[in-house]
Phi, psi and omega in degrees: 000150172288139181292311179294153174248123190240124168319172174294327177309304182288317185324319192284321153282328196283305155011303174294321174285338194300295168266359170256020172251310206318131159096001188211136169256026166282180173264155165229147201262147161343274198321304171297350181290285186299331183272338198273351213240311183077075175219156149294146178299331158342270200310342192277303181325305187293310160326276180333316174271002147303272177321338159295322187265009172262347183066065195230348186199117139295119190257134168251123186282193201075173182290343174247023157269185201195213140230158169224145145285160198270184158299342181285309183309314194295330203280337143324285176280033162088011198232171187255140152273148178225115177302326204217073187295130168221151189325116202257082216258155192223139167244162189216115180045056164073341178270149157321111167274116169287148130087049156219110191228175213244131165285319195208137176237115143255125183268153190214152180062025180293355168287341179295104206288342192239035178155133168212131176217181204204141186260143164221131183290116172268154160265153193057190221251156198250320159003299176284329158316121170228147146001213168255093155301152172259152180196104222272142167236147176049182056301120167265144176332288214272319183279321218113341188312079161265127189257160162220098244199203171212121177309147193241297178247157161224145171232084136032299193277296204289004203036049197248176161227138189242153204224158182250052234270127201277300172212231102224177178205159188246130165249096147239195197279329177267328209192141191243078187244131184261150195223113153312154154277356205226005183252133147236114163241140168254355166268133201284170185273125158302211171068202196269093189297182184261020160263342180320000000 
């Protein structure tokens, strides 16, 4: 793991190049950084170059230039680069959120018999999220996983939503098993665990 110490500011942008260059060797320009952080592109700019002498970003000039991150950025935040990332999807009151997808689902107080709730990390901005909305998380690709739940929080900085969770389910192709979060049974669930 890595050494550097990143203000929240730097943390917040590079954290925003990360994903939205994941899965692409493109450049991504200031502007889309600043939009997905809900920053001015200034602010984005100045950032960047701390982050450049840190070697945590490349910057490439010209009109279709940007930045991409280096290998030191993932290694800093903590993360895997994934050549071929796919979409976790999110609804909001029944709709689709376009160019918001899910980085991390942490579930927390599952022990608790009267509340399980789950912070869940976005790529984009959280922005479109209030207080309580209802809101589907996945499939996610490898388990199946869907939650469903109502917002509690939205946290800005961290881009996260903390959910109140109604319910989750495992989806595959042979079984469907859904776990109320508010039910109490002691007999176990079917379906797909989370190493399948």
């Amino acid at each position: 793991m890595s050494q550097i110490e990143l203000s929240s500011s730097q943390e917040r942008i590079l954290t925003s190049l990360v994903d939205l260059a994941e899965g692409s060797e493109a450049v991504v320009c200031g502007r889309r950084i600043a939009d997905a952080i809900d920053r001015n592109p200034g602010t984005v700019r100045n950032r960047m170059q701390s982050l450049r002498s840190l070697r945590l970003v490349e910057g490439v000039p010209g009109p279709d230039g940007g930045y991409r991150p280096t290998d030191e950025a993932y290694e800093t935040l903590g993360r895997e680069r994934t050549p071929d990332p796919e979409s976790v999807p999110v609804e909001r009151n029944g709709s689709r959120v376009e160019a918001v997808t899910v980085r991390a689902i942490d579930l927390s107080s599952v022990t608790n018999p009267d509340l399980c709730r789950a912070e869940v990390v976005l790529c984009g901005s959280v922005r479109a999220f209030e207080r309580g909305d209802r809101v589907q998380v996945g499939p996610t690709p490898s388990a199946g996983l869907r939650l469903v739940g109502v917002v509690d929080a939205a946290d800005v900085d961290g881009n996260a939503l903390m959910l109140r969770v109604d319910s989750m389910e495992t989806v595959s192709e042979d079984s469907t098993a859904v776990v109320d979060a508010a039910a109490d049974s002691s007999e176990p669930v079917s379906g797909r665990s989370a190493s399948d």
